[in-house]
Every structure is written in structure tokens, then in C-alpha cells.
C-alpha positions as CSV (number, residue, x, y, z in Angstrom):
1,X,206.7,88.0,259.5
2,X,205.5,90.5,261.2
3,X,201.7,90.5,262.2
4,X,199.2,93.4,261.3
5,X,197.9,95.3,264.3
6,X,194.6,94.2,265.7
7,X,191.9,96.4,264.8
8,X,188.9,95.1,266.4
9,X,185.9,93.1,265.0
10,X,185.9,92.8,261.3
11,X,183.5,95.3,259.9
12,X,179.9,93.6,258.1
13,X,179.4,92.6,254.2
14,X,179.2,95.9,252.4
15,X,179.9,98.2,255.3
16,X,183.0,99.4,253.7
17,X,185.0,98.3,250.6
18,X,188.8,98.1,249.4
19,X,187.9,101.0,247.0
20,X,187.5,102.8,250.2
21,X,190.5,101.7,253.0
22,X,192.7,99.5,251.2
23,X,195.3,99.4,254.0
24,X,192.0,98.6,256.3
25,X,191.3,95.8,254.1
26,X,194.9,94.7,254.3
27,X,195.6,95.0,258.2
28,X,192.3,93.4,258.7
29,X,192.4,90.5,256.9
30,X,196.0,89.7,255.7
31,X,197.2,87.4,258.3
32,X,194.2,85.2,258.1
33,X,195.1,84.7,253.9
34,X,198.6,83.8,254.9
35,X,198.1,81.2,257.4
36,X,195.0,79.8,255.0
37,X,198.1,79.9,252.1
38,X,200.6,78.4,254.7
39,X,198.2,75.7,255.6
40,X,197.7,74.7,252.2
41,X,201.4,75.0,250.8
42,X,204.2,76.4,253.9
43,X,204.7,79.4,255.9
44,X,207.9,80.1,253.4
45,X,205.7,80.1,250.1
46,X,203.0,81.8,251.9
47,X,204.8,84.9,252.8
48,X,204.9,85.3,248.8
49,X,201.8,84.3,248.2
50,X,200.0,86.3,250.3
51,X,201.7,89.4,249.5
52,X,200.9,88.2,246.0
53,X,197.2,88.1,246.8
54,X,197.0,91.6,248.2
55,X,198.7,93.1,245.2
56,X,196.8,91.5,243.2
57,X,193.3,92.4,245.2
58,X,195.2,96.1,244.9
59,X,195.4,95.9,241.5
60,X,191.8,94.9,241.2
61,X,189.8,96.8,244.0
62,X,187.8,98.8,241.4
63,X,186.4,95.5,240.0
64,X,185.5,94.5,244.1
65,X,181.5,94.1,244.0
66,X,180.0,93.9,247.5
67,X,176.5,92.5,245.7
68,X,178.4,89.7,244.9
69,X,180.1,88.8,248.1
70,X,182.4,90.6,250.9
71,X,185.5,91.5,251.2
72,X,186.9,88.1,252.6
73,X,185.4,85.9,250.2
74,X,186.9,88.0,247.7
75,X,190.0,87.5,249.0
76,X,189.7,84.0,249.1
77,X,188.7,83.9,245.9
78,X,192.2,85.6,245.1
79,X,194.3,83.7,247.1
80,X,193.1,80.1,245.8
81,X,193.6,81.9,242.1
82,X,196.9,82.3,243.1
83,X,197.2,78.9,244.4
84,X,196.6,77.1,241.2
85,X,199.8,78.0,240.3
86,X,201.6,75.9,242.7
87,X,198.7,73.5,242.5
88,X,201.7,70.4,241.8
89,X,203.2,71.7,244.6
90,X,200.1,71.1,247.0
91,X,199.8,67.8,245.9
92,X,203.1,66.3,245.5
93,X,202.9,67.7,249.2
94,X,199.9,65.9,250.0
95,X,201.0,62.3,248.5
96,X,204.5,62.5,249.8
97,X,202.5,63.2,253.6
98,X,200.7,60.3,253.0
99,X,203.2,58.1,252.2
100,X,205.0,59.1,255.4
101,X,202.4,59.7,258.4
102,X,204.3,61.8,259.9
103,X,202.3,64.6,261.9
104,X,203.9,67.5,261.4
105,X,203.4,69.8,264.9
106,X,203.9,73.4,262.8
107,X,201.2,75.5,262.2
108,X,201.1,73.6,258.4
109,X,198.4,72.4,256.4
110,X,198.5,69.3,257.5
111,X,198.4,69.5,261.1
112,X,195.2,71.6,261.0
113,X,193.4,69.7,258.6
114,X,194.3,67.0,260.7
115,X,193.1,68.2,264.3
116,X,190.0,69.6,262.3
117,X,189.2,66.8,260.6
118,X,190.4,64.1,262.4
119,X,192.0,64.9,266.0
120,X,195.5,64.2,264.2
121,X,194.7,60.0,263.5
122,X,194.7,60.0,260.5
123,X,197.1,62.7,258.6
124,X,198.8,60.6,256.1
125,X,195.6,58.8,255.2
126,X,193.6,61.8,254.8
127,X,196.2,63.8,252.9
128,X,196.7,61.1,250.3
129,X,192.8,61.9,250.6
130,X,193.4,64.9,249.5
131,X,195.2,64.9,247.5
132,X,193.2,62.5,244.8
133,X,190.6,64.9,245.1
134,X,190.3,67.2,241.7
135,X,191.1,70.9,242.2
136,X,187.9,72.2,242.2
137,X,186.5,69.9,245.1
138,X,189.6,70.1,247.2
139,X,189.5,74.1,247.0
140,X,185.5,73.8,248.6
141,X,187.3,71.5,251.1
142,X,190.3,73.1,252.1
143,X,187.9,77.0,252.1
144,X,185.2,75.1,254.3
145,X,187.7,73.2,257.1
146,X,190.4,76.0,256.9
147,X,188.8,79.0,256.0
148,X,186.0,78.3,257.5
149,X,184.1,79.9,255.2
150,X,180.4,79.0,254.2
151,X,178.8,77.6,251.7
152,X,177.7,81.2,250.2
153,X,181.2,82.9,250.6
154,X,182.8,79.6,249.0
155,X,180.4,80.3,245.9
156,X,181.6,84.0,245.9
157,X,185.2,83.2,246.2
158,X,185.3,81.0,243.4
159,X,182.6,82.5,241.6
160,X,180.2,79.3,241.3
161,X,176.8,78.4,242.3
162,X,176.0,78.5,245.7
163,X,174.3,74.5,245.0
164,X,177.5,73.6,243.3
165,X,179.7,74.4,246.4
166,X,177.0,71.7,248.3
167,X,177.7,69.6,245.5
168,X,181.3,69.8,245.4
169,X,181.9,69.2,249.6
170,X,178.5,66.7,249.3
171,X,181.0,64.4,246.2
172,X,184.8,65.3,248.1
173,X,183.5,64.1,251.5
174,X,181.8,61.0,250.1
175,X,185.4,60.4,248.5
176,X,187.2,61.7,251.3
177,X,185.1,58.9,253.7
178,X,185.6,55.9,251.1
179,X,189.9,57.0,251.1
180,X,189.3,56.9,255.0
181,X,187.5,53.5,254.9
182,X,184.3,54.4,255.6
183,X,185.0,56.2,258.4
184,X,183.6,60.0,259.4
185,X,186.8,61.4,261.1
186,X,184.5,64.0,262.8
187,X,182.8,61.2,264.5
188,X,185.7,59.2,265.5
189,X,187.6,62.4,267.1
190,X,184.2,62.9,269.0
191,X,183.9,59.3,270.5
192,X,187.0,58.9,271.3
């Protein structure tokens, strides 16, 4: 794949739109969809995917509302659409991870999640995590720790409440912590 060139700091909310610069939107923000698609899936179904998610944004840039969110968030929002289609994928992913442990060293889902989360001690255990989250509060998850999006650009991407996204990660970590026997990863990476 080749990368987009590098133009420079992103531009503010609402400064500019992909009614405006389409190709600005793309070359600024397409290679951080596809690695946020490759963590979640693989780099080989996120080449498709994320082509799939600028089409698509294409497609719909008339509809883009900067009131309601930026241009990222929108993407997001678009990208994670598009995911729920290969939503079994994802999670027969995630559950065949945690049976094995292994800690992948690629640029995957799994190994970022991983350091993020947990300094890379507990991939298999947290992607069986994971993966018995439902949909909706693994998406808040996986947009907060790989995204790193907040809590207001998860609500636009998804197009919820900005209290249910704190709801969402508030329940998924709380489940995420009792599949991890009571233990904050974020802590334990820190201490040790």
C-alpha cells in the first residue's frame, strides 16, 4: 500500500468539509482508517475496507454535517458501519487469539490493543475479552483505545448520546476487568 503524502497538521472541526476537498479529506485521513480497520480485522481486509469507507464517505459528502461532528469522527462512523459486516470475522478472530496467546508482533489488532491496554501480558485473555463484549460496546472500546478518539467524537461516529458512549466504555471496561480477573491492565503495565 502505498501511503498518502503528508500534508501537515490536520485542519480544526468545521474549517473545511469533504463537500469542499474531497481528495484533502482523503490524503489526510486515509491511512489512519486503514490501520484503525487493520487493527480490528488485518492489513489484507483493510485495504478493501478502507477504500470501501472512502467511497462510501464519497458517495455521501453532501449528507457530511460539521454541526454534528468533524470530518474524522465521520469517518469513523463510516468505517465501523462497514465493519459490521465482517463483524463474525472480528470475533471468531478474537476467540481463536484467545485460545492461542500468541502475540502477534505485526502492526494487527491485537498487538496494539495489547501494548495499549496491557503492555502485551495479557493478549489472549483480553481478546477473548473482547470478544464477549456486544457490538455496540466493543466498537466504544476499540474507537477509544485505537482511534483514540473521545468521548464526543465516539457519540458522532456512531450517532449516539454523548452519556451513552460513557455508559457503554463505563459497562465494557467493568466486563473487560471481571474477564481479566479483576485486574486494571493499565495499572499493571504501569507498576511493572
Amino acid at each position: 500500500m502505498i501511503a498518502p503524502p503528508d500534508l501537515g497538521p490536520r485542519p480544526e472541526i468545521g474549517e473545511w468539509s469533504p463537500r469542499d476537498d474531497f481528495d484533502r479529506v482523503f490524503n489526510a485521513h486515509f491511512a489512519e482508517i486503514h490501520r484503525y480497520i487493520a487493527r480490528r480485522l488485518d492489513v489484507n481486509a483493510a485495504d478493501d475496507l478502507a477504500a470501501d469507507t472512502f467511497l462510501a464517505a464519497f458517495r455521501d459528502r453532501d449528507r457530511f454535517d460539521a454541526a454534528r461532528g468533524g470530518v474524522r469522527p465521520w469517518l469513523y462512523g463510516i468505517a465501523t458501519n462497514i465493519l459490521a459486516r465482517h463483524r463474525r470475522s472480528e470475533v471468531r478472530r478474537w476467540r481463536a487469539l484467545s485460545r492461542s496467546g500468541t502475540d502477534e508482533r505485526v502492526e494487527s489488532h491485537e498487538s496494539v490493543v495489547a501494548t495499549k491496554i496491557a503492555a502485551g501480558q495479557v493478549t489472549g485473555r483480553l481478546a477473548g475479552a473482547l470478544a464477549g463484549l456486544a457490538k455496540r460496546d466493543r466498537d466504544v472500546v476499540l474507537l477509544v483505545a485505537l482511534a483514540e478518539l473521545t468521548h464526543a467524537e465516539v457519540a458522532a461516529a456512531l450517532g449516539i448520546p454523548y452519556g451513552t458512549v460513557a455508559s457503554r466504555l463505563n459497562r465494557a471496561r467493568k466486563q473487560l476487568r471481571r474477564a481479566l480477573g479483576d485486574v486494571n491492565p493499565l495499572k499493571e503495565a504501569h507498576d511493572g
